[in-house]
C-alpha positions in Angstrom: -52.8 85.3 -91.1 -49.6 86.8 -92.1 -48.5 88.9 -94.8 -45.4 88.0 -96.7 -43.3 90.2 -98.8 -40.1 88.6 -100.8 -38.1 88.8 -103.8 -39.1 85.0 -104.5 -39.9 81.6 -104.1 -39.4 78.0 -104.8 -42.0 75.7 -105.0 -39.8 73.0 -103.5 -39.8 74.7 -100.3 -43.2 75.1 -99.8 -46.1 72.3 -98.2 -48.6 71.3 -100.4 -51.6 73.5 -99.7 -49.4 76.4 -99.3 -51.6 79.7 -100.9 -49.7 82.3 -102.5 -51.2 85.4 -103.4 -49.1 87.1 -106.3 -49.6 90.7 -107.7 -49.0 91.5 -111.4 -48.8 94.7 -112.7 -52.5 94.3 -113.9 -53.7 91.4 -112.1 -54.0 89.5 -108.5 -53.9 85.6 -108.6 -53.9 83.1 -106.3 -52.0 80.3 -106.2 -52.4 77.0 -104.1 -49.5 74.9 -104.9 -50.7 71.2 -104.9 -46.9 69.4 -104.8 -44.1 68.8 -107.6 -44.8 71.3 -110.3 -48.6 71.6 -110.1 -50.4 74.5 -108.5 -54.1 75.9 -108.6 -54.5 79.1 -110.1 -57.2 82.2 -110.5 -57.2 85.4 -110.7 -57.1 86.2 -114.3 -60.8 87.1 -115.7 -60.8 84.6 -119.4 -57.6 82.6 -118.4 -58.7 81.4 -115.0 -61.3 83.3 -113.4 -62.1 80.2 -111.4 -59.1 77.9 -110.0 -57.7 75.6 -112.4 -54.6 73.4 -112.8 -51.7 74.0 -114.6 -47.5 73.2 -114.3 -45.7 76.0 -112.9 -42.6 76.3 -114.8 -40.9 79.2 -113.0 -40.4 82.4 -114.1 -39.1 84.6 -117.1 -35.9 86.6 -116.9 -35.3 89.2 -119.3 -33.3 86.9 -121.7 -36.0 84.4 -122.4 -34.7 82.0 -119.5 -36.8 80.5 -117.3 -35.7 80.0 -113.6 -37.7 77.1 -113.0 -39.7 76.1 -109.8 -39.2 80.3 -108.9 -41.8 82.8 -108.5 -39.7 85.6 -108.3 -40.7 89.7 -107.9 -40.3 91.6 -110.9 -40.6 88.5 -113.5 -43.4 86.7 -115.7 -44.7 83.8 -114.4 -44.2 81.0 -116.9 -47.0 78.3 -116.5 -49.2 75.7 -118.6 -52.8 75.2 -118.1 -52.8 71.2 -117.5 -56.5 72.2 -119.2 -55.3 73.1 -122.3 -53.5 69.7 -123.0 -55.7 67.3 -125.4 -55.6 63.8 -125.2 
């Protein structure tokens, strides 16, 4: 397997089942991107120590924008657990 570095992705260009592995200034997650705007994610120890679902919005510029669909270097991911959503 092959290590990747880049300033960013889209989730529209990757196949479903693609695994990213992302590194935070405090924390390593992993990311399996199921398809549209739903990924797997882990790596955090109360959020999601184990892999759960959530909608990857994209990430947050400095201004408060997010650049949807992007996981881009340098930037805050912006994403909602699909867990957290009551019925």
């Amino acid at each position: 397997m092959q290590a990747i570095t880049m300033e960013g992705i889209y989730l529209r260009d990757l196949a479903s089942g693609s695994i990213l592995d992302v590194e935070t200034k405090s924390r390593h997650y992993r990311i399996v991107y199921v398809g549209g705007d739903e990924i797997l994610i882990s790596g955090h120890p109360r959020l999601c120590p184990e892999p759960v679902s959530a909608e990857l919005r994209g990430s947050l510029r400095g201004s408060g924008e997010v650049q949807a669909g992007f996981i881009g270097r340098g930037l805050r991911l912006a994403l909602w657990r699909l867990t957290d959503v009551f019925a």
